[in-house]
FILOKOL-557058 format. One record per residue: x, y, z of N, C-alpha, C in turn; residue in three letters. Coordinates in steps of 0.001 Angstrom, whole numbers, padded with zeros to 6 digits, always signed. Layout:
N
XYZXYZXYZAla/...
END
This chain:
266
+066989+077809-034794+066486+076597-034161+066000+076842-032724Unk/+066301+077859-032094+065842+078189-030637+064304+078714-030869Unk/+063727+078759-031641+062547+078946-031934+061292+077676-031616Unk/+062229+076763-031957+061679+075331-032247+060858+075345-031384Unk/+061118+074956-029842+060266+074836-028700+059046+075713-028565Unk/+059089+076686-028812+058053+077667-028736+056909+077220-030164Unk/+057369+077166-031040+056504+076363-032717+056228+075451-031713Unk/+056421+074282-031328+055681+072772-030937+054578+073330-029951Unk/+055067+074038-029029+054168+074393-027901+053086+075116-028774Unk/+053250+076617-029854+051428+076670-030358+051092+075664-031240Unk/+051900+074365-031762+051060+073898-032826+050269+072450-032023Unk/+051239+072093-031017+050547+071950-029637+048968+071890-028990Unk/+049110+073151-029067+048000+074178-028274+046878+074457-029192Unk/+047360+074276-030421+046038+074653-031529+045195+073189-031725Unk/+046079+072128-031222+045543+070904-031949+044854+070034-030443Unk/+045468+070896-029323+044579+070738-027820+043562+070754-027634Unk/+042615+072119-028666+042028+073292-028267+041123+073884-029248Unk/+041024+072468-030384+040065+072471-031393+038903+073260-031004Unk/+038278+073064-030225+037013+072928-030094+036435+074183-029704Unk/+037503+074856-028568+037333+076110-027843+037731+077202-029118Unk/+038436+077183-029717+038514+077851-030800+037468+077957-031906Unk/+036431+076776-032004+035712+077013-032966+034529+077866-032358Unk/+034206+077462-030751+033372+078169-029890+033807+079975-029780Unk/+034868+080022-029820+035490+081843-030282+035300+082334-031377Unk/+035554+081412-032511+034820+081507-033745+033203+082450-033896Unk/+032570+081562-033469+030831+081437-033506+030587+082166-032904Unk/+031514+082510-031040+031152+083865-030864+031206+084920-031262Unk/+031938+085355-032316+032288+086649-032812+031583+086979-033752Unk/+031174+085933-034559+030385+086025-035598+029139+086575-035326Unk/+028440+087888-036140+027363+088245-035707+026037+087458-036631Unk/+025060+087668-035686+024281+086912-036181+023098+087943-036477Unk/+022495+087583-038070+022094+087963-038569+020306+087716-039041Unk/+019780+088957-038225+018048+088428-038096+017273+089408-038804Unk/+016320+088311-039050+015151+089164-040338+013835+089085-039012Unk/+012940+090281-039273+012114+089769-038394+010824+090279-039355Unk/+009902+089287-039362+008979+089507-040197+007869+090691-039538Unk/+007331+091797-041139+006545+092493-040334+005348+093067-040910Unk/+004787+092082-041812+003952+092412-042994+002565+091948-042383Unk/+001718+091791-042636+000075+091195-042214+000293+090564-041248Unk/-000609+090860-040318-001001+089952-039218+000151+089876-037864Unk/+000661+090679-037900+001778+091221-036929+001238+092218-035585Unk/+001479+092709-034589+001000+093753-034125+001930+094191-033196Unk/+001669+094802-031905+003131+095462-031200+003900+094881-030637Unk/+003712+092885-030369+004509+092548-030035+005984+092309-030707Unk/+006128+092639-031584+006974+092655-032492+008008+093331-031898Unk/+007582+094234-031783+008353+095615-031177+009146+095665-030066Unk/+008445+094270-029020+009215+093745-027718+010366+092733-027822Unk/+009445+091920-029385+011027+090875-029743+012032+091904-029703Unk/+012160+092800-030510+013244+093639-031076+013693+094125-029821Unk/+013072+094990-028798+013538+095269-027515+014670+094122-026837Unk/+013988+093056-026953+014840+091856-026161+016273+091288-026805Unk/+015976+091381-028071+017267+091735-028952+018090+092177-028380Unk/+017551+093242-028207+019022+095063-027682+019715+094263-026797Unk/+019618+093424-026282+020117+093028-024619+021268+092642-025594Unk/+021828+091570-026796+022821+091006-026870+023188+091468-028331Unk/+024549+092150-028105+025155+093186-028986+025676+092631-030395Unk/+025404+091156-030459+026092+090357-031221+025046+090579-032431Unk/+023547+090793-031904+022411+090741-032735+021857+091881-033327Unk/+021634+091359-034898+021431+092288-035874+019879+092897-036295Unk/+018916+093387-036221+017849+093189-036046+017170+094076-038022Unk/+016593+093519-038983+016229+093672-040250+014608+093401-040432Unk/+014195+094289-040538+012679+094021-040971+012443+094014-042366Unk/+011676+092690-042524+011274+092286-043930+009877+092010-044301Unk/+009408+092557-045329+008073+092021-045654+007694+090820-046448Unk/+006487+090613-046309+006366+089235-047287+006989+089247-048971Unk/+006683+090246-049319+007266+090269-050596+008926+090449-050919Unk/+009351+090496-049925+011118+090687-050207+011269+089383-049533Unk/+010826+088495-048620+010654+087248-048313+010461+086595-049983Unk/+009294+087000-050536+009334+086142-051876+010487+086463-052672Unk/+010591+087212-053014+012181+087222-053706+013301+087025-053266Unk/+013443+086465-052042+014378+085585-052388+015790+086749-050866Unk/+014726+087422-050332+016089+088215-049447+016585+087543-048188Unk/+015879+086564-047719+016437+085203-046182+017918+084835-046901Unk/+018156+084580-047330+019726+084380-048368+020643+085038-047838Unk/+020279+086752-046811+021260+087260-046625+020921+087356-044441Unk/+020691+086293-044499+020282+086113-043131+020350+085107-042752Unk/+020612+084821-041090+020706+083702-040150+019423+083139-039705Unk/+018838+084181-039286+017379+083488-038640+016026+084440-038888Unk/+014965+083788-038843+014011+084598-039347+012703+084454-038242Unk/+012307+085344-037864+011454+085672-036353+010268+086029-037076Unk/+009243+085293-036935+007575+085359-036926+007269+085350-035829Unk/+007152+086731-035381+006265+087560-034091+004480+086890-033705Unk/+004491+087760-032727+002841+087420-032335+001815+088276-033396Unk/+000398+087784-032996-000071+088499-034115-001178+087547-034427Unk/-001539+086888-035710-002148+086351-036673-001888+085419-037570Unk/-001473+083959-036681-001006+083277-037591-001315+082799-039163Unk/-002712+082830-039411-003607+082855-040618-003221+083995-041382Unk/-003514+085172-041002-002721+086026-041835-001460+086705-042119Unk/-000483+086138-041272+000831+086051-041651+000750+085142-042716Unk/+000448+084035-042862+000509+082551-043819+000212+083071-044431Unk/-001210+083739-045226-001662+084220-045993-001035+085211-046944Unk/-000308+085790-046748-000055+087591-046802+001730+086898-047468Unk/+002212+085610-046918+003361+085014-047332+002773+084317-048787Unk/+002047+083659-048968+001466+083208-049953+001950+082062-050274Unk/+001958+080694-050963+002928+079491-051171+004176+079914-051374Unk/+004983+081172-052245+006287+081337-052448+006459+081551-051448Unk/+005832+082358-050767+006834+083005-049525+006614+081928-048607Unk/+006053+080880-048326+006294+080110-047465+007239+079041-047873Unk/+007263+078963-049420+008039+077762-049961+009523+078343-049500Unk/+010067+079993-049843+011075+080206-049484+011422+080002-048321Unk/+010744+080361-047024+011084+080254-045690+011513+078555-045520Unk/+010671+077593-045992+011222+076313-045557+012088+075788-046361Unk/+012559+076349-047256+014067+076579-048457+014853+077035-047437Unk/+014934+077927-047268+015566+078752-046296+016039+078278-044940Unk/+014858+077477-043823+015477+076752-043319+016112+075259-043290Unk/+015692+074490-044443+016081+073204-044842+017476+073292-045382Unk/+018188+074577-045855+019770+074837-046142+020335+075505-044974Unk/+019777+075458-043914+020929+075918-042809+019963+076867-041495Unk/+019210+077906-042328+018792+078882-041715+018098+078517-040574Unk/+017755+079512-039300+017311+079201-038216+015728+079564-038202Unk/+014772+079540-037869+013254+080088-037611+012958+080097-035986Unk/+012590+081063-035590+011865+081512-034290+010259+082032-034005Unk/+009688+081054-033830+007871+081670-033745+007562+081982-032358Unk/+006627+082948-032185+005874+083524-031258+004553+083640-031362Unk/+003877+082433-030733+002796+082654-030765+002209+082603-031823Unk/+001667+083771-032776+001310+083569-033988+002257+082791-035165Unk/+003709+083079-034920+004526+082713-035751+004862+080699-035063Unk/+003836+080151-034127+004172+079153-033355+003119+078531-034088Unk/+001938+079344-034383+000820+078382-035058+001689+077929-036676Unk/+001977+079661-037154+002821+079064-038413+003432+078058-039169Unk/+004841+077899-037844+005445+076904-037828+004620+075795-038036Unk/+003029+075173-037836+002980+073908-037769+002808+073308-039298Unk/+002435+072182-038987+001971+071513-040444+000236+070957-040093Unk/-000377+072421-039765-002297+071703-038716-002790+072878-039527Unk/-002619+073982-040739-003536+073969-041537-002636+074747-043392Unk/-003427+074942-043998-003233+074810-045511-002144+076442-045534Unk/-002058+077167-044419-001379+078107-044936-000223+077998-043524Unk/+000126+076850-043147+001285+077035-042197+002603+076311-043368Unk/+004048+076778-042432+004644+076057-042982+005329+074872-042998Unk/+004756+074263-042587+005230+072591-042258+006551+072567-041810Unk/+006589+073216-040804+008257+073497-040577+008180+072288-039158Unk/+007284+072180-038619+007223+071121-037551+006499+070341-037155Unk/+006256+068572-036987+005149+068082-036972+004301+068038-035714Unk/+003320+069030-035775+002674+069521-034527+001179+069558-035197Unk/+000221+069275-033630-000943+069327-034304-001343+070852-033335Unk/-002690+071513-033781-003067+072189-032728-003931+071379-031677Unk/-004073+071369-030608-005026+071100-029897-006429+072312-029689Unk/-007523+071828-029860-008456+072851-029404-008775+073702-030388Unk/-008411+073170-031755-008401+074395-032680-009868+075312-032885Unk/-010791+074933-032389-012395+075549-032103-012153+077024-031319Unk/-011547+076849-029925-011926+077459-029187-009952+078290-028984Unk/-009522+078650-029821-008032+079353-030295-008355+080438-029686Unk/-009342+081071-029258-009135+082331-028528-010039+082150-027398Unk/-008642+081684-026578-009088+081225-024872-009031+082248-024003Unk/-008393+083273-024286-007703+084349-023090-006447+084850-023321Unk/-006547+085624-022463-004941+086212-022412-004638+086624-020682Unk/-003326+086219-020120-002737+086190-018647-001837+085641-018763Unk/-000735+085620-017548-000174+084501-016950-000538+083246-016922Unk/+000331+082539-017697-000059+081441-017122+001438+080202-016569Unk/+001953+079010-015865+002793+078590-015374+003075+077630-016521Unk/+004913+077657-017034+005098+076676-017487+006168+075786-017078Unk/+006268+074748-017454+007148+073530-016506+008554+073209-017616Unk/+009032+073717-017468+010506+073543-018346+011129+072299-018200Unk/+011522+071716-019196+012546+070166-019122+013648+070643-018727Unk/+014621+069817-018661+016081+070002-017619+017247+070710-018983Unk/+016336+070603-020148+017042+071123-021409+016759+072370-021413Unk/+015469+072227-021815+014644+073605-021582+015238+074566-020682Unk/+016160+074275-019160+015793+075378-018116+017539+075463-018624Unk/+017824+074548-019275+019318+075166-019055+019710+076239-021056Unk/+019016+075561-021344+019015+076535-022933+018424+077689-022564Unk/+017526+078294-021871+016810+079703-021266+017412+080582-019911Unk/+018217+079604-019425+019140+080273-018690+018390+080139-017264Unk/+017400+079113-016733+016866+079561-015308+016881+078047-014619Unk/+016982+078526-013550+017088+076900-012461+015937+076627-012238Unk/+014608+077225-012248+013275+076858-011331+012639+076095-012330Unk/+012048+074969-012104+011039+074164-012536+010106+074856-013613Unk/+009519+076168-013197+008574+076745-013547+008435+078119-013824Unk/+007788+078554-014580+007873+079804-014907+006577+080655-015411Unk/+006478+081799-014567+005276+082337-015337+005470+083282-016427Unk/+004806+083034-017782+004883+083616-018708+003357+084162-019537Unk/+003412+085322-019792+002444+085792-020251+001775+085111-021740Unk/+000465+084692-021909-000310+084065-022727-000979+085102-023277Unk/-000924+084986-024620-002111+085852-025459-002890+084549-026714Unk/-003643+083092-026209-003937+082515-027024-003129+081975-028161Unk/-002097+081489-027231-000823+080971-028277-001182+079366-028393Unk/-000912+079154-029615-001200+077564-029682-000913+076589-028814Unk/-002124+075442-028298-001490+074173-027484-001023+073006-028199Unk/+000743+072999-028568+000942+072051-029151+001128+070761-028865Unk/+001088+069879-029788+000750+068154-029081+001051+067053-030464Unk/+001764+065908-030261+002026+065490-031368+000680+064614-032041Unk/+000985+064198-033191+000151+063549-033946-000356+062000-033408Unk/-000869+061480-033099-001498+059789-033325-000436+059258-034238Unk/-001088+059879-035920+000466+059432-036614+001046+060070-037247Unk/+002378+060101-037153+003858+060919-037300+003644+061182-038918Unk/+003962+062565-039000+004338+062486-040515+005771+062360-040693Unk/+005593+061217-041247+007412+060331-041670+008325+061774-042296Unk/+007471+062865-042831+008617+063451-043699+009277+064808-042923Unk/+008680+064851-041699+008822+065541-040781+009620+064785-039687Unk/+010746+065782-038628+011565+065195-037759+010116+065136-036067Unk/+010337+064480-035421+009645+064603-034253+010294+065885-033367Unk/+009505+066852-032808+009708+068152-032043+010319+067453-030406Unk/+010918+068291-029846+011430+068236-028651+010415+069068-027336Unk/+009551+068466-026421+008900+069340-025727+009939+070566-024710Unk/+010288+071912-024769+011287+072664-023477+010759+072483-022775Unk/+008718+072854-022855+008259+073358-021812+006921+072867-021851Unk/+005810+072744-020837+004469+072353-020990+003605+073409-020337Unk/+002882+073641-020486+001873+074479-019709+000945+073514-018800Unk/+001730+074336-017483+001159+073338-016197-000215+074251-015456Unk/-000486+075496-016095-001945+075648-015880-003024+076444-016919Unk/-003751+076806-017333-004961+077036-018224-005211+078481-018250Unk/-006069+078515-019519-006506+079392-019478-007685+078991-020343Unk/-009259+079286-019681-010373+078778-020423-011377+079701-020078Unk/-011087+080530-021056-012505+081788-020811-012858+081816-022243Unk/-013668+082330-022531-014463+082947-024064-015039+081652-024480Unk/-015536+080676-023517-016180+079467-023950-015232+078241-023930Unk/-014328+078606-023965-013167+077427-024221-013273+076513-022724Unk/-013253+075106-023138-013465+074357-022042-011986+074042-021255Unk/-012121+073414-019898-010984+073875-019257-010653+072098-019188Unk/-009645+071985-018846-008903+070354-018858-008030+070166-020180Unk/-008114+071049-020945-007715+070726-022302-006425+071526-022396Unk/-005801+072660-021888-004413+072964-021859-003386+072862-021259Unk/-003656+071910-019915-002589+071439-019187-002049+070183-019863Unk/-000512+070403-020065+000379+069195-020680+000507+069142-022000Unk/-000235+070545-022339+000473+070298-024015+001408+071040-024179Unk/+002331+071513-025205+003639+071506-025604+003530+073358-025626Unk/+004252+074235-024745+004568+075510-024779+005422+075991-025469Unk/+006356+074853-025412+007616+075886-025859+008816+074400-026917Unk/+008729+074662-027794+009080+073318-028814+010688+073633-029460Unk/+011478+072701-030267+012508+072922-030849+012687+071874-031867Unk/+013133+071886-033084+013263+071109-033671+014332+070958-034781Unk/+014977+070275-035074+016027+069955-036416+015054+070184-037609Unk/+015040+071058-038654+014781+071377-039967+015239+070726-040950Unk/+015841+069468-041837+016884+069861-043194+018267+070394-041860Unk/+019537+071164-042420+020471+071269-042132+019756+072678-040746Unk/+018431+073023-040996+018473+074569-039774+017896+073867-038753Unk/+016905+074937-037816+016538+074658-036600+015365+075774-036545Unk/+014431+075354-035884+013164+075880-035230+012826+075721-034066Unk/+012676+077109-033412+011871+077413-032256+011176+077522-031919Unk/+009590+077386-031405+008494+078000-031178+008107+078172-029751Unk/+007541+079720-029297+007005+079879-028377+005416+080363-028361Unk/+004482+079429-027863+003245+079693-027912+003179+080565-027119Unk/+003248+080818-025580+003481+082207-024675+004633+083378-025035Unk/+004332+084494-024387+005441+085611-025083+006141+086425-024107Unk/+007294+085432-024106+008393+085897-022923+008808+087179-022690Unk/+009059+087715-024721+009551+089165-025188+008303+089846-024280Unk/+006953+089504-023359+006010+090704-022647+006175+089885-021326Unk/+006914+088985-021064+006450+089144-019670+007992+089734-019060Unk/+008005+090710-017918+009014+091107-016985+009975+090135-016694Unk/+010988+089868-016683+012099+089288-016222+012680+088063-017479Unk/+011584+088074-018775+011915+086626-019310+012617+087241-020409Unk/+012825+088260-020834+013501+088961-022089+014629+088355-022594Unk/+015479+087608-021416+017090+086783-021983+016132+085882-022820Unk/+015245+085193-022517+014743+083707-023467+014820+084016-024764Unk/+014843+085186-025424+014788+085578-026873+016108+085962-027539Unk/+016976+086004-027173+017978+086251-027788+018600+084792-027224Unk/+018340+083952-026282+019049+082627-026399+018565+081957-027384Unk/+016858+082107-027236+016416+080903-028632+017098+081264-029966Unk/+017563+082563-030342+017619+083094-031529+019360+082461-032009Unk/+020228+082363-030242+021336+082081-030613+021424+080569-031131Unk/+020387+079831-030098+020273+078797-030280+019935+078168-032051Unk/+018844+078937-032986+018552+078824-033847+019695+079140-034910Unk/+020401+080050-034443+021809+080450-035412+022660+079096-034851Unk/+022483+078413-034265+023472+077525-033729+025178+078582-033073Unk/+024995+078978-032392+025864+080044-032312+025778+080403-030665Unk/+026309+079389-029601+025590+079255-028290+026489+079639-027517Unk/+026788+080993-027740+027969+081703-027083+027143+082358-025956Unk/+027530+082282-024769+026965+082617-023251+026099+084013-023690Unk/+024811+084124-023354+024354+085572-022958+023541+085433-021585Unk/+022927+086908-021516+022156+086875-020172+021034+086083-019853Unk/+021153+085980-018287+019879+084577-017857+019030+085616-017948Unk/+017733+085101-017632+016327+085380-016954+016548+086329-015551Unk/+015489+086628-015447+015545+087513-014110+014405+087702-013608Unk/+013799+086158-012923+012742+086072-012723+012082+086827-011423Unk/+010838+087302-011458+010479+087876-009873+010251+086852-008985Unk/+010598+087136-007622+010560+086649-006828+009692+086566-005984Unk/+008481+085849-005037+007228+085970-004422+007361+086855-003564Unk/
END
């Protein structure tokens, strides 16, 4: 019976402390990523995976469209569509392989786009996967440039990416300007803006007034998963490399502390 006191105090302490325990949980658990690498891909790929390395928790699996069609996301957390070619990523997936991916995330799984994998994500043409209701803006003139350009983070946004400043410069390679619909598709959830692009890029004909204030950096509830998209590509610009392994934790739902940003300074 001299035991007793010590039993009340952990059963106590377990029923205190729900919560922090399930957060120890989720941290330990590794999380498990497919990163797509079949058509329409190119070396940025190679930088997601770099930005990876930073957090030890993360598993990094390259898959092609055809092991996508049969059925291999089943043994994975989240699935990363790199920069590249959004048309021919879609393409090269074919209806199965896109039907699986939004199977895939409508039972739990997480999705992360870049750029090409940001056009993907939308539901604005016949080979994306309606994973978010987004339109493109500008779809004529899709290859505006490539630079720096400044984006304006929400107070969600700066604290899910790990940085205090308003703003951030992140490297652009003609990543989609997203923007919602006139009217909502009911069967789709409405997207969350992180970030906006607070300045342009309008060369190769593309007219200028048209990319300030549309949607950079998006998030959204799936079915039971979650989607990310980044039209700019943090994985290339210097100091933004933490943003990719947070979105990814974020998409695993699995929001165990990693490294901030490490932005340059003027």
């Amino acid at each position: 019976m001299k035991c007793a006191p010590f039993l009340l105090l952990t059963v106590l302490a377990g029923l205190a402390f729900p919560a922090q325990a399930e957060t120890d949980t989720a941290a330990a658990q590794p999380i498990r990523v497919a990163l797509y690498v079949d058509a329409g891909t190119g070396d940025s790929r190679e930088k997601v995976v770099e930005a990876l390395g930073t957090d030890a928790a993360i598993s990094v699996t390259r898959l092609k469209a055809a092991e996508i069609q049969t059925g291999k996301l089943k043994d994975f957390d989240v699935l990363i569509h790199p920069g590249g070619s959004g048309s021919k990523q879609g393409k090269c997936l074919a209806e199965k392989g896109r039907t699986e991916i939004r199977n895939f995330v409508s039972r739990g799984g997480g999705y992360v786009g870049f750029c090409a994998g940001a056009y993907l994500a939308t539901n604005d043409y016949d080979w994306s996967l309606h994973l978010i209701d987004a339109k493109v803006v500008d779809r004529k003139h899709w290859a505006r440039g490539n630079g720096p350009v400044q984006v304006q983070l929400s107070p969600a946004g700066r604290d899910l990416l790990g940085v205090e400043e308003d703003e951030v410069t992140i490297h652009y390679a003609q990543g989609p300007l997203l923007a919602r619909r006139e009217w909502a598709d009911p069967k789709m959830p409405a997207y969350e803006s992180l970030g906006l692009f607070a300045s342009e890029m309008a060369e190769k004909g593309a007219p200028s007034g048209i990319m300030v204030g549309t949607t950079a950096i998006a998030r959204v509830d799936f079915g039971k998963g979650r989607v990310f998209c980044f039209s700019p590509h943090p994985e290339m610009t210097e100091g933004l490399a933490a943003f990719v392994p947070r979105a990814i934790r974020w998409a695993a739902k699995n929001s165990a502390p990693t490294a901030k940003a490490s932005l340059k300074k003027p």
